[in-house]
C-alpha positions as CSV (number, residue, x, y, z in Angstrom):
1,X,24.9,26.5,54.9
2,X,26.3,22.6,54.8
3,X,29.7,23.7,55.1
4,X,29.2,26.1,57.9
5,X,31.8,24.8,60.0
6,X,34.6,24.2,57.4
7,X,38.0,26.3,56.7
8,X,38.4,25.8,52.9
9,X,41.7,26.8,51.3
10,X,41.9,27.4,47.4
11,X,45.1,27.7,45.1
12,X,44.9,29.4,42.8
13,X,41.8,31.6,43.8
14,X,42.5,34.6,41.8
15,X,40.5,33.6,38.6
16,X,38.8,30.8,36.5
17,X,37.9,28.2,38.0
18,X,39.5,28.6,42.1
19,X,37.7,31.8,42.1
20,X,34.2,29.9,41.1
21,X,35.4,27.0,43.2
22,X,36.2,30.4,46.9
23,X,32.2,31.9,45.8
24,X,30.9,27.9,45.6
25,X,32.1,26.5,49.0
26,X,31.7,30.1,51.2
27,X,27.9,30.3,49.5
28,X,27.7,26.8,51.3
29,X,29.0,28.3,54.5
30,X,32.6,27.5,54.4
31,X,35.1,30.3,55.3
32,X,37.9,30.7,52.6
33,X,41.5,31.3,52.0
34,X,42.6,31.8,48.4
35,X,46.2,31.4,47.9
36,X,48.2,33.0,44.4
37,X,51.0,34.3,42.7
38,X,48.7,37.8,42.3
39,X,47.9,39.6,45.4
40,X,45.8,42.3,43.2
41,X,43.7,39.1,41.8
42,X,42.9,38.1,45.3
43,X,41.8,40.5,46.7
44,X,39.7,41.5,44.1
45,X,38.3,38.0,44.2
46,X,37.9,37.9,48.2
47,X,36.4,41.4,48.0
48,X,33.4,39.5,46.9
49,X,33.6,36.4,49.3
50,X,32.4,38.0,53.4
51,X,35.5,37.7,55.1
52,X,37.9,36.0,52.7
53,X,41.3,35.4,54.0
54,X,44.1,36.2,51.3
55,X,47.9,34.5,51.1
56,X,49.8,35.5,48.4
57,X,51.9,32.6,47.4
58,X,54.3,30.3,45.0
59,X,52.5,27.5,45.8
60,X,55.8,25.4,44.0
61,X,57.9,26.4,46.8
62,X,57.3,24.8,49.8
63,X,58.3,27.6,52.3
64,X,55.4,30.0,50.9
65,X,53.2,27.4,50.9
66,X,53.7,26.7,54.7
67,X,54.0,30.7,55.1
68,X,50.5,30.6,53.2
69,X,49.1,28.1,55.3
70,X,50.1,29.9,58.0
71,X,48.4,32.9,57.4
72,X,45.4,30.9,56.6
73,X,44.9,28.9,60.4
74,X,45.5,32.8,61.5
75,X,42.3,34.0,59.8
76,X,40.1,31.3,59.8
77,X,41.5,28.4,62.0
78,X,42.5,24.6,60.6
79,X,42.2,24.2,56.9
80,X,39.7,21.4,56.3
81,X,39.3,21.5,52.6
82,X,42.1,22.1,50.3
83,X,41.1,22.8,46.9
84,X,44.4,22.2,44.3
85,X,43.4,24.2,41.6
86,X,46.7,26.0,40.7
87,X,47.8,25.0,37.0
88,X,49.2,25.9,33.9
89,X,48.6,24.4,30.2
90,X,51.3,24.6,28.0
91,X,51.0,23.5,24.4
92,X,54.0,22.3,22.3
93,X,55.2,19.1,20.4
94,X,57.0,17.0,22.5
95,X,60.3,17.1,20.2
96,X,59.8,20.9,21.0
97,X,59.5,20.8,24.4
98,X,62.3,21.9,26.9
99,X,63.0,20.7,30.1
100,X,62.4,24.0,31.7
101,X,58.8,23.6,29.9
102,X,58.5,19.7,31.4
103,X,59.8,21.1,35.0
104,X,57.5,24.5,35.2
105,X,54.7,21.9,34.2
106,X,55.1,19.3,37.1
107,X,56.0,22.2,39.5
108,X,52.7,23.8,39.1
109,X,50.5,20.6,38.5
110,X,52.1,18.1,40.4
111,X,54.7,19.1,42.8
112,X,52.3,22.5,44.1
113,X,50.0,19.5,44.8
114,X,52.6,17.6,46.9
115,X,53.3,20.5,48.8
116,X,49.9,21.6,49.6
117,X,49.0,18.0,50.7
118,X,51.3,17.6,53.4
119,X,51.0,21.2,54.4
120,X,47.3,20.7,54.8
121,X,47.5,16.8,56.2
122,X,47.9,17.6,60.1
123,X,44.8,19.7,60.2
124,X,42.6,17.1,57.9
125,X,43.6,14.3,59.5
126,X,42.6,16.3,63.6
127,X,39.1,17.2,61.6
128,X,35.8,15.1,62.1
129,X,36.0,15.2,58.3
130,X,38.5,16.8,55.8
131,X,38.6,17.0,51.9
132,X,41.0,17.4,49.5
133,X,39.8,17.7,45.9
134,X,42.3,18.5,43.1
135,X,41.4,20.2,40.1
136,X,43.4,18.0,37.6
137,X,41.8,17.4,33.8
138,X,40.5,15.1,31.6
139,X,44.4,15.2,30.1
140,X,45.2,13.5,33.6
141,X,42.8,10.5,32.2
142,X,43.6,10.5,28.9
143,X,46.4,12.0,26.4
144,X,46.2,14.8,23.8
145,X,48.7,15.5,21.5
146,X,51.5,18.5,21.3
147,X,50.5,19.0,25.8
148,X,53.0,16.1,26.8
149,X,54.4,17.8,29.7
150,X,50.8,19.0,30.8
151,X,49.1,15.4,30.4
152,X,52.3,14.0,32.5
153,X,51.8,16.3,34.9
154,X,47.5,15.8,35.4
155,X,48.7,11.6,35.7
156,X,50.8,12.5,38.6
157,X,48.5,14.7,40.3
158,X,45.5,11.9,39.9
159,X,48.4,9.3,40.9
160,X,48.9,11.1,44.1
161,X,45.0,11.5,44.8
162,X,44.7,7.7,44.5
163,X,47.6,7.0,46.4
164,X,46.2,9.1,49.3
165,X,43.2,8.0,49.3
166,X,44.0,4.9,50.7
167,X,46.5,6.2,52.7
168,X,44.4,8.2,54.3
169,X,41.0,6.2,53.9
170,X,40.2,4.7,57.6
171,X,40.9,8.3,58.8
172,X,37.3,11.1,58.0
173,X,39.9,12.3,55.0
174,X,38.3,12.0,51.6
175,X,40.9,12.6,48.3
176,X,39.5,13.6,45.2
177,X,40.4,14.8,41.8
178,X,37.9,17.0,39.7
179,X,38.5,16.6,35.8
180,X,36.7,19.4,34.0
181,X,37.3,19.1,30.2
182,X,37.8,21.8,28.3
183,X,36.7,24.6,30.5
184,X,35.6,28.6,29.5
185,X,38.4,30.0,31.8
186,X,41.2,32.4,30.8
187,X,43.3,28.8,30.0
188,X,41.3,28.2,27.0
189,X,41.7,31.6,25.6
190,X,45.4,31.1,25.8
191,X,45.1,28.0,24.3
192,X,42.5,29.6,21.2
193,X,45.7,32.2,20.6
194,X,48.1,29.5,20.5
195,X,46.0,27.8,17.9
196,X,45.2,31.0,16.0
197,X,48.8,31.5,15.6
198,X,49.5,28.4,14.9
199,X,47.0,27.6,12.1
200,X,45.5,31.1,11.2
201,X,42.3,29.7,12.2
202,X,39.8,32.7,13.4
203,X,39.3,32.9,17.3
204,X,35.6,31.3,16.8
205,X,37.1,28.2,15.1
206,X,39.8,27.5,17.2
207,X,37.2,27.7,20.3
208,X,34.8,25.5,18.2
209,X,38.1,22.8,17.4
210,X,38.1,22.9,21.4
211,X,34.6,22.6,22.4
212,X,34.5,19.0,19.9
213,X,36.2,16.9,22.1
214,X,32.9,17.4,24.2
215,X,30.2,15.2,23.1
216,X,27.9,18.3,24.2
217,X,29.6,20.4,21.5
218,X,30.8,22.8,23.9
219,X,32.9,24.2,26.7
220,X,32.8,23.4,30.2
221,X,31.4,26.6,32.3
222,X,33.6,26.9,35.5
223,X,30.0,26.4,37.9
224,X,29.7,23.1,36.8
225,X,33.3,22.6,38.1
226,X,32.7,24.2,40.9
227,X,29.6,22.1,42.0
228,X,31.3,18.9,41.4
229,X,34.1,20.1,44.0
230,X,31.2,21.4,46.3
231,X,29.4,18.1,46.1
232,X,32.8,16.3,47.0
233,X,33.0,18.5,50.2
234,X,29.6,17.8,51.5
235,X,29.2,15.0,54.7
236,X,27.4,12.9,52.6
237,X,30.2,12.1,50.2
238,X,32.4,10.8,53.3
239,X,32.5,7.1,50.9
240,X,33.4,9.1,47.7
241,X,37.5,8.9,47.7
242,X,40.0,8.0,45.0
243,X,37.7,9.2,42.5
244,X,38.7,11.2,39.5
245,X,35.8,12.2,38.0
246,X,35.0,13.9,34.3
247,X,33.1,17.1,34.2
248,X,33.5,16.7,30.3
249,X,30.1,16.3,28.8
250,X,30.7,12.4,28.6
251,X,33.9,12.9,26.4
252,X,35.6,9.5,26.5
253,X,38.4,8.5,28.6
């Protein structure tokens, strides 16, 4: 139980990859908050996490987020972990793209980040060690074609954990950024449809067009995310900061 005395707060906690992330950190000790849009998702999530706060949240406006925060310190004390695992992936060409597509994009993947941070920041910063880790991509390293807005957005979001990092790097915060690749969450399957109808490829080859850009041949499971983040939470990863790192079965950057 390494993270026994930790308050870890999750975005985006009611599937994929923040629900792995909530079950990861609380098996290690940590008491959790998940935060989302779904209160029917959390809950169902926390009903399997002993004594699971839940905050139903927009975590792109900043008054929820504070409310969520909030309702987190009321359960479980001062956040010290915040997970930023909130996202969307949106697919189009870039000529096709609106700028209510580009805005709902940075909202969700960079600006929810923004607003978590500072939300968070008091309580990290009065901790004898906080974390931040953000679940951002390998499209926050790299660029892939016809996800412009979604690639912008994962830059900023691993822009911001840099900056804070040395911000915040002779205080006991550490910032991270996790980068699965291509990850076997409900994301993907969106993504196989969007390809389906696209190209009339079948369900299997779209997945299998996904799981090339992985050297492994494969897709990401949402545990191996999850024990990267877990990993970044532990006390002796207090010199690991500004890092994004690739959970991408050594796809190059």
């Amino acid at each position: 139980m390494r993270l026994g005395s930790h308050h870890a707060l999750v975005t985006g906690g009611g599937s994929g990859i923040g629900a792995t992330v909530a079950r990861a950190l609380a098996a290690e000790g940590a008491s959790v908050t998940i935060v989302g849009r779904r209160r029917e998702a959390l809950e169902s999530v926390a009903d399997g996490i002993a004594g699971a706060a839940v905050a139903v949240a927009d975590v792109t406006d900043r008054a929820a987020v504070d409310a969520a925060f909030d309702t987190a310190r009321a359960a479980h004390g001062p956040v010290t972990i915040l997970v930023n695992n909130a996202g969307v992936a949106p697919s189009a060409p870039f000529a096709r793209t609106t700028i209510d597509q580009w805005r709902a994009a940075m909202a969700i993947n960079a600006d929810a980040v923004f607003h978590c941070c500072q939300a968070a920041l008091p309580d990290l910063r009065a901790a004898p060690a906080g974390r931040i880790v953000t679940i951002a991509s390998t499209a926050g390293l790299k660029g892939y074609a016809y996800t412009a807005a979604y690639v912008a957005s994962k830059h900023a979001a691993i822009g911001l954990t840099r900056a804070l990092a040395i911000e915040l790097a002779q205080t006991g915060v550490t910032v991270n950024a996790v980068c699965p690749g291509f990850t076997d969450t409900q994301i993907v399957d969106d993504a196989v449809e969007n390809i389906r109808a696209r190209t009339g490829r079948t369900p299997r080859e779209a997945r299998e067009e996904l799981a090339r850009f992985n050297p492994q041949r494969r897709l990401v499971a949402p545990e191996e995310v999850a024990e990267a983040v877990v990993w970044l939470c532990m006390p002796g990863s207090a010199a690991i900061t500004g890092q994004a790192i690739a959970v991408a079965g050594g796809e190059v950057m």
